[in-house]
Structures are given as structure tokens and as C-alpha cells.
C-alpha positions as CSV (number, residue, x, y, z in Angstrom):
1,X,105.4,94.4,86.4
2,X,105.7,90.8,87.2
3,X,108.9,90.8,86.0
4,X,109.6,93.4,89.3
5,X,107.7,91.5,91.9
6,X,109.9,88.2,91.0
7,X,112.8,90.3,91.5
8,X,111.3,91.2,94.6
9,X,110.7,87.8,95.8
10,X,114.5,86.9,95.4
11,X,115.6,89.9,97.1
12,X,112.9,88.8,100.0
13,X,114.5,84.7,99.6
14,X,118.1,86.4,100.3
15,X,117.0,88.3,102.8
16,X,115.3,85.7,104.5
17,X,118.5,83.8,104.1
18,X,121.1,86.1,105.7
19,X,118.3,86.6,108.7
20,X,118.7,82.6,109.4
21,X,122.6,82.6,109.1
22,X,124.4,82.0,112.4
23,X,125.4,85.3,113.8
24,X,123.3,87.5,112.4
25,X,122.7,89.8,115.2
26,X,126.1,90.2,116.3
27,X,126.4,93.8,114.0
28,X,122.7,95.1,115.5
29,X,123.2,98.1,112.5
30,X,123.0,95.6,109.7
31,X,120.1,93.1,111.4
32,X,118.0,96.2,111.7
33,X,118.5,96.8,108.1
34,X,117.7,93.5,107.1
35,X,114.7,93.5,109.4
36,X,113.5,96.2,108.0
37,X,113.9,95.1,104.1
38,X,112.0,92.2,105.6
39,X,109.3,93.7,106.8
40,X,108.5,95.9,103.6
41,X,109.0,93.3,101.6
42,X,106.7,90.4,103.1
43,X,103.7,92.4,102.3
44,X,104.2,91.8,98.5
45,X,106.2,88.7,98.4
46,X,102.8,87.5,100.1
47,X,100.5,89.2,97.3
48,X,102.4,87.6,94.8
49,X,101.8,84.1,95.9
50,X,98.3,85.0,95.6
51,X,98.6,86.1,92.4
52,X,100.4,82.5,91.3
53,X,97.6,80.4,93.1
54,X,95.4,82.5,91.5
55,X,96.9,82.5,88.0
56,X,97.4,78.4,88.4
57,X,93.6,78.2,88.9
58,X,92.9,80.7,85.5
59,X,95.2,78.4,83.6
60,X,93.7,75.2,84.7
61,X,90.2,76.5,84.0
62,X,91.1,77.8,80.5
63,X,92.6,74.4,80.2
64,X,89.3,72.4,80.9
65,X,87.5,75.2,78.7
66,X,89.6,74.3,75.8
67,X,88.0,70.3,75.7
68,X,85.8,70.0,73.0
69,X,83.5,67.2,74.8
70,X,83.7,68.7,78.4
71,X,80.3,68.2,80.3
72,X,78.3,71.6,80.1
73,X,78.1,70.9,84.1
74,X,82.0,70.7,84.2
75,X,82.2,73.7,81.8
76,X,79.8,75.6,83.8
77,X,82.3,75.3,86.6
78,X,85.0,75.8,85.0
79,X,83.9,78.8,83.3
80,X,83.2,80.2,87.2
81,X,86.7,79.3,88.2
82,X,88.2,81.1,84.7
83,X,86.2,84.4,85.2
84,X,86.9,84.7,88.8
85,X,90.6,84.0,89.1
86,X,90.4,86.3,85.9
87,X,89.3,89.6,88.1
88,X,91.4,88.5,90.9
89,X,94.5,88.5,89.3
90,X,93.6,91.9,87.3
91,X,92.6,93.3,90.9
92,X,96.0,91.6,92.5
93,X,98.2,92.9,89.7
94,X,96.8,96.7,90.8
95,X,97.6,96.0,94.0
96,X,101.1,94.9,93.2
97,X,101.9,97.8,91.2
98,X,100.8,100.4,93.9
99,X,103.0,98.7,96.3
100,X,105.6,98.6,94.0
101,X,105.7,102.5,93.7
102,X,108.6,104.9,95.0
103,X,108.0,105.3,98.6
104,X,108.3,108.0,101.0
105,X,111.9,107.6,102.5
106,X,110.7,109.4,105.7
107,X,107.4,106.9,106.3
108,X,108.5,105.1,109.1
109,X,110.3,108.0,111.1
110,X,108.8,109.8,114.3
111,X,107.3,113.4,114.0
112,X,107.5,116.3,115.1
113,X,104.0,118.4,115.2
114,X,104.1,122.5,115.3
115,X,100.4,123.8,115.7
116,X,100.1,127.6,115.8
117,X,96.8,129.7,116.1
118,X,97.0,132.0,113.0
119,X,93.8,134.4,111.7
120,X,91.3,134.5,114.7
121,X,93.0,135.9,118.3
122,X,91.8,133.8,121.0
123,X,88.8,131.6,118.7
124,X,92.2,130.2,116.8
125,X,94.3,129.3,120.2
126,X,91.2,127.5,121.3
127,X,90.9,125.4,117.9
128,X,94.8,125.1,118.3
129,X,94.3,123.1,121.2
130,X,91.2,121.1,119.9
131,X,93.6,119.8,117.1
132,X,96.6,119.1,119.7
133,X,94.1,117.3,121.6
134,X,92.9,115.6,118.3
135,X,96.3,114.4,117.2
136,X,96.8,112.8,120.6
137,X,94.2,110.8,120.8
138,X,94.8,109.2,116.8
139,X,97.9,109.0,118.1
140,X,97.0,107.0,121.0
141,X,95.0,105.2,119.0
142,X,97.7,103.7,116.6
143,X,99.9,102.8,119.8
144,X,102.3,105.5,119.1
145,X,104.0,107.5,121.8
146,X,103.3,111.3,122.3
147,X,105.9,114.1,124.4
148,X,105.3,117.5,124.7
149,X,108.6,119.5,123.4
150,X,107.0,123.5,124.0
151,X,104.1,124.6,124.7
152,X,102.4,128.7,125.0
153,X,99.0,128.6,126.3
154,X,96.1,131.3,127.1
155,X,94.3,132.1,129.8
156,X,91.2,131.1,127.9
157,X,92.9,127.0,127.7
158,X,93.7,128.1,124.3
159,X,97.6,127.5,123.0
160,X,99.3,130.3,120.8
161,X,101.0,127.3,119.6
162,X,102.1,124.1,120.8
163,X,105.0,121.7,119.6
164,X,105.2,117.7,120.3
165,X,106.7,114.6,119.0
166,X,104.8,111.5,118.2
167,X,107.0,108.5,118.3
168,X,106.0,105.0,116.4
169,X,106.3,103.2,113.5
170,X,105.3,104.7,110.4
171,X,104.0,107.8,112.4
172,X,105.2,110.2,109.7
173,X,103.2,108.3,107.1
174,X,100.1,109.0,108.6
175,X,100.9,112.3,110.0
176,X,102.5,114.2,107.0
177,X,98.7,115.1,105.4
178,X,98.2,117.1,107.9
179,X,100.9,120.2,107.4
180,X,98.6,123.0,106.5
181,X,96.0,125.6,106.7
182,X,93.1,124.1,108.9
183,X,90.0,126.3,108.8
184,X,87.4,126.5,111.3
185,X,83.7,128.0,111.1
186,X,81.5,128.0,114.9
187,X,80.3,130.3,116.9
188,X,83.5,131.6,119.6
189,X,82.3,131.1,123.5
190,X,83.5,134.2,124.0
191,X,80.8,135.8,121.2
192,X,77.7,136.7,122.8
193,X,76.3,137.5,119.3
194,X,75.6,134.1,118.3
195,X,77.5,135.4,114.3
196,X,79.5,132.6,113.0
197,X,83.2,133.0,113.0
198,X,86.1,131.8,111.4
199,X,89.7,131.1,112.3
200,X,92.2,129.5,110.9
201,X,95.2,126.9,112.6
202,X,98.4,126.5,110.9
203,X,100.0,123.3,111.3
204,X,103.8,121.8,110.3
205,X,105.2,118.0,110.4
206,X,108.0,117.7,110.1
207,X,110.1,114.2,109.6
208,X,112.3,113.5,113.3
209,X,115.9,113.5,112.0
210,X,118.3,111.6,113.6
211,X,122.0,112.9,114.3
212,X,123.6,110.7,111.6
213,X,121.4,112.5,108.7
214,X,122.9,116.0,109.8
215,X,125.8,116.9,111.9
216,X,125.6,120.2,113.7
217,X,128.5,122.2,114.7
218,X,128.2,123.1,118.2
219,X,130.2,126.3,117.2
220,X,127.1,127.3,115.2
221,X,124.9,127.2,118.1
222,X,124.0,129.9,121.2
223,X,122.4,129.2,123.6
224,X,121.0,131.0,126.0
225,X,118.8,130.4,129.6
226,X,115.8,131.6,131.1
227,X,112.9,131.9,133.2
228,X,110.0,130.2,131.7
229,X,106.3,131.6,131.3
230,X,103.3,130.2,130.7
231,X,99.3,130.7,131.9
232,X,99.9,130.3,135.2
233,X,98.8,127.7,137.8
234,X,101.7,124.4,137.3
235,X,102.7,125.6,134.1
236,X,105.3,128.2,135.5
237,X,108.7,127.0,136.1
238,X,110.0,128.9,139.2
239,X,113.6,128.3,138.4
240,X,115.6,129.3,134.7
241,X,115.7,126.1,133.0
242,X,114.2,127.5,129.6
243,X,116.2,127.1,126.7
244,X,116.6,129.5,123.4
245,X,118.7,127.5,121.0
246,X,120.0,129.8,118.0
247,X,121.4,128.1,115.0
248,X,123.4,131.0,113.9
249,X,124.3,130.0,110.0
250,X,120.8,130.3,109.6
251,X,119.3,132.2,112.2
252,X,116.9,129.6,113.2
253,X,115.7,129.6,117.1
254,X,114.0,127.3,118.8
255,X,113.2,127.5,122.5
256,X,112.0,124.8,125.1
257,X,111.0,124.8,128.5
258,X,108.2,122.3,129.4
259,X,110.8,120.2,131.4
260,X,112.1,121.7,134.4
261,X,115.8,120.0,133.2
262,X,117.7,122.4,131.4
263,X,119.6,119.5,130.1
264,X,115.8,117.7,128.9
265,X,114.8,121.4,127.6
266,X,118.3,121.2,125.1
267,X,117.9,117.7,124.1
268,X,114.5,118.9,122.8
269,X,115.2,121.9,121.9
270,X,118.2,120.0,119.6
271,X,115.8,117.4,118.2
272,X,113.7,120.2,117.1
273,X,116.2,122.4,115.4
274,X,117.6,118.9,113.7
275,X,114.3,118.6,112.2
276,X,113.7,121.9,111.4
277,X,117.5,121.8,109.7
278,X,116.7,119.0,107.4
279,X,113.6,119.8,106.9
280,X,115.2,123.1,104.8
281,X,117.7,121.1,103.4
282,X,115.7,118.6,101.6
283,X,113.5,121.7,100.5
284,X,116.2,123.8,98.8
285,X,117.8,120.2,97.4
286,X,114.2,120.0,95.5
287,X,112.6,123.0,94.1
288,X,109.5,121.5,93.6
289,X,108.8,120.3,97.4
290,X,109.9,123.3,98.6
291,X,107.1,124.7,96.1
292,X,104.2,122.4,97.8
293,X,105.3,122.7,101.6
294,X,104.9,126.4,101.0
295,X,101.4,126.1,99.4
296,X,100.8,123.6,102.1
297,X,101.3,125.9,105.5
298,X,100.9,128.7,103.8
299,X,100.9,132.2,105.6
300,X,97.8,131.1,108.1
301,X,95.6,133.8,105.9
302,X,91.8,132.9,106.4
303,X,91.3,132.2,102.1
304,X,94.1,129.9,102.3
305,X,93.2,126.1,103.6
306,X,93.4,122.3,103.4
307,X,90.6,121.0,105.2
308,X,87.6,123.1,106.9
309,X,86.0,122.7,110.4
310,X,82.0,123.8,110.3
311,X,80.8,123.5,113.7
312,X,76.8,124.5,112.6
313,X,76.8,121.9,110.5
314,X,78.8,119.1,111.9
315,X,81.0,118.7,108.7
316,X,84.9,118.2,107.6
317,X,85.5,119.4,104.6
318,X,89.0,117.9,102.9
319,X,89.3,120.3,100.1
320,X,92.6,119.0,98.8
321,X,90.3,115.7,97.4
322,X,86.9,117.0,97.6
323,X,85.8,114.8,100.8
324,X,83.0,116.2,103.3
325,X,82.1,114.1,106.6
326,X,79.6,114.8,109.0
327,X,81.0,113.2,111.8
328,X,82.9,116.4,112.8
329,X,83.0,114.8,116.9
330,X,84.2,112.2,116.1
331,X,86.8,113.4,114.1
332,X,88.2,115.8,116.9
333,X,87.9,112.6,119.2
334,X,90.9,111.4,116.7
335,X,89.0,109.4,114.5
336,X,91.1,110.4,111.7
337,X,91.6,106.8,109.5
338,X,88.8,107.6,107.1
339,X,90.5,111.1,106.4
340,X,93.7,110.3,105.7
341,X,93.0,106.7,104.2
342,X,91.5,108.7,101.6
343,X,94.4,111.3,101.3
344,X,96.7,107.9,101.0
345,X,94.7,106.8,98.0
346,X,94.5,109.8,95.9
347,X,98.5,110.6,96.8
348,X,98.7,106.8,95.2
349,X,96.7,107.1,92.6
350,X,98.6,110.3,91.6
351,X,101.8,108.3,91.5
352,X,100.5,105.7,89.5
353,X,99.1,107.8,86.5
354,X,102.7,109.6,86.6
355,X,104.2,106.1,86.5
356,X,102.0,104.7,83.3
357,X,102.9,108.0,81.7
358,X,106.2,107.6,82.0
């Protein structure tokens, strides 16, 4: 492992080096590369000088340690400075190693969020918009940059489902836990009853792609125009500036028509059906995340879930790592660190039992 993290740190001295040349900015395609390498790099080329101070201060203690006539005051001391520069080199060296693992090639890229109500009528559009309204605020939270791309809502304030991109570095590494069943267990508004109910949300994120990752043929698309429709009130457009994009080679449509600029309405319309695209292509190029997205989203059945929303008892329920909160307001305020901090951590832990196996 150490041999790894010094190759890092020359990789991080040449980068450093080609960042101070003279001209480095004049081809901005390369400086952003560099900049980026930088970035990711820093974080353990930093580590690692901890590790040396750390491992300078073992080796001087075990030095000292090894004097046969050392004062028992001195070894006393010393014998501090051994153990403890022991543990934090052992603790350093984890750290190290997690950072070192294969990372997710889509981390830093926007998102694009698709939340439909599934099992529960009305009850699910309502929790539909309790998570759109979730999202946005952890997204507001992190500095990131939110834009409604579609949206079909109720009459109740529900949405059948809702679509929206959340712009910001790193977004999709703290977004992409959240594609899945999400279950939740309260008593509707609209039940009189007072009997518990539950519905279920289905939600997708999905990597932004950009248009140098996949070229579409405008040949393969149709594209049609209409009149929007929507709850009422502002949210219906009066003239046809809708779009229904149809990606004929694979039958995949997308429609748009928050903005009231057809040409706005493509250009998102696009952005989704480029995500959507490569989405599908990087599933049927790997058999085995094709596998997990399905089991992920899954068909919006009630039995099927990822995390559970019980509104009697205040309480989150992650099932995919056995985490419960009771904190379930705040949560739906978008106090969602704790959540997927913890999803972070097991997905890391996972990688590095797989690594010492292999």
C-alpha cells in the first residue's frame, strides 16, 4: 500500500509541476484535467505526509526505547510517543487504503432526479413531492444548483412524478443512494379513518451525460409539439411549446414543458434522453449493474424497498444497512448527511473486503 501512495505523490509532484509551467492555461481542455487530477490527489498526498511525520516520531521513539540506561522518566515518554504514533499510523494507513480504492467515474457529474408516485393513488403523489422538496433543500444545502426539467402535479399539491437536475460538484456522489423504492407508512389527509397507510415512491438518478460521452443522431429522433397541461392556476402554458422527444432506435420518449421556450423545453428534453441513453448503455455493457439498478427501482410494488418513511413513529428506516433514525422532520427538511454518510461507509467497506480478497 505504501508503495501506491508514493507513486501517488510523484504523480501529484508532476502534476503540480505542469500546473506551474508558463502557459498552462492556454489549452483550457488539458488545465481542467490537470486540475482535476490535482484536486483528487491533494487529499492523500496530504494523508501521506501525516503518515511520514507520524512514522518519523514511531521510529525515534523505538529508537530511545532501545537504550539500555534511558531514564524510566524519558522511557515513560517515549513509550507514549511509540504507542501513539503506533495507532495513528495503523489508523492513517486505513485511511489511505480506502482512498486508494476504484472510484466511481460518475462522482463528480450533475444529476438528473426522476421521482414518480407508484403503489398509493394520491397518498404516493403527495410523498412524491415531500421527497422533491427533500432533495432540494440537501441540495441547497451542499451549494449545488437545482432546475426543474418536467413536472405533472395533482390537484391535491401532489406530483405523479417530477424530473429535475441538480448541478454541483460531486452531486452524483451523494445523490446516487437514493435510486429506489422509498416506502412510506402515515395516516393520508385525505383518510378520515385515522388506519395507517402505506405508499410507496419510486425514485431514479441518473449520471448527467455530456454530448462528448454519446453522440445522437438527429435522424433517430422525432419530435413532436404541444400544448402543455398541468394542475391548473400558472402551471398551464397557454401556448404549444411542450416537447415529446422520441428516440426511435430505442423507443425511448421523454417530454418537457415547464419552460415556455420550445427551444429551453428540447435542450432539456435532450439532456434527459442523453442520460437516460447512457444510462442503458453502461447497463447492458455490465451485466451485473444492470442486475442492481433493477433491484434498486424495482417495479414501485409496496414489498419492494430501500429505505421506509413511518410517520407514527417519527422513524427512517435504511434497510439496505440496517440504520433506523428518529429524526424523520428533519430528515424531510434535507438533513440527509447522516443517511448517506452511512451508505458511503458500508459501500467502502464492501470494496475493501473485495480488495483484501483479491
Amino acid at each position: 500500500m505504501i508503495e501506491k501512495i508514493e507513486n501517488v505523490k510523484l504523480r501529484f509532484d508532476e502534476v503540480n509541476q505542469k500546473l506551474s509551467e508558463p502557459g498552462v492555461t492556454d489549452n483550457q481542455e488539458e488545465y481542467r484535467k490537470l486540475m482535476e487530477e490535482f484536486s483528487r490527489l491533494s487529499p492523500i498526498v496530504e494523508k501521506y505526509n501525516e503518515y511520514k511525520q507520524a512514522q518519523s516520531q514511531f521510529e525515534e521513539a523505538q529508537e530511545l526505547l532501545d537504550e539500555p540506561d534511558l531514564d524510566p522518566e524519558f522511557k515513560e515518554m517515549a513509550q507514549e510517543q511509540f504507542s501513539e504514533n503506533k495507532a495513528k499510523m495503523k489508523d492513517l494507513e486505513k485511511e489511505m487504503t480506502i482512498m486508494l480504492l476504484p472510484r466511481d467515474p460518475n462522482d463528480n457529474k450533475n444529476v438528473i432526479i426522476e421521482i414518480r408516485g407508484g403503489a398509493g393513488g394520491e397518498e404516493a403523489a403527495l410523498f412524491a413531492h415531500s421527497l422533491h422538496r427533500m432533495y432540494t433543500l440537501y441540495a441547497q444545502s451542499k451549494g449545488y444548483k437545482c432546475d426543474i426539467i418536467s413536472i405533472n402535479e395533482t390537484e391535491l399539491g401532489g406530483v405523479k412524478e417530477v424530473c429535475f437536475s441538480v448541478e454541483g460538484q460531486g452531486a452524483y456522489s451523494r445523490f446516487k443512494y437514493e435510486s429506489g423504492v422509498h416506502r412510506v407508512q402515515r395516516v393520508p389527509e385525505t383518510e378520515s379513518g385515522g388506519r395507517i397507510h402505506t405508499s410507496t415512491v419510486t425514485v431514479a438518478v441518473l449520471p448527467e451525460a455530456e454530448e462528448v460521452e454519446l453522440e445522437i443522431d438527429p435522424k433517430d429522433l422525432k419530435i413532436d409539439v404541444f400544448r402543455s397541461s398541468g394542475a391548473g392556476g400558472q402551471h398551464i402554458n397557454k401556448t404549444s411549446s411542450a416537447i415529446r422527444v422520441t428516440h426511435l432506435p430505442t423507443g425511448t420518449v421523454v417530454e418537457c414543458q415547464d419552460e415556455r421556450s420550445q427551444f429551453q423545453n428540447k435542450d432539456k428534453a435532450l439532456r434527459i434522453l442523453r442520460s437516460r441513453l447512457l444510462d442503458e448503455k453502461q447497463a447492458a455493457a455490465d451485466a451485473e449493474y444492470a442486475n442492481e439498478r433493477r433491484l434498486q427501482v424495482g417495479t414501485g410494488d409496496r414489498s419492494e424497498r430501500i429505505r421506509t418513511y413511518n410517520f407514527p413513529e417519527s422513524r427512517v428506516s435504511e434497510h439496505r444497512i440496517g440504520l433506523t433514525l428518529y429524526r424523520l422532520e428533519q430528515i424531510l427538511n434535507g438533513n440527509l448527511d447522516e443517511i448517506i454518510d452511512a451508505l458511503a461507509t458500508a459501500e467502502q467497506t464492501k470494496k475493501l473486503a473485495n480488495e483484501e480478497e483479491s
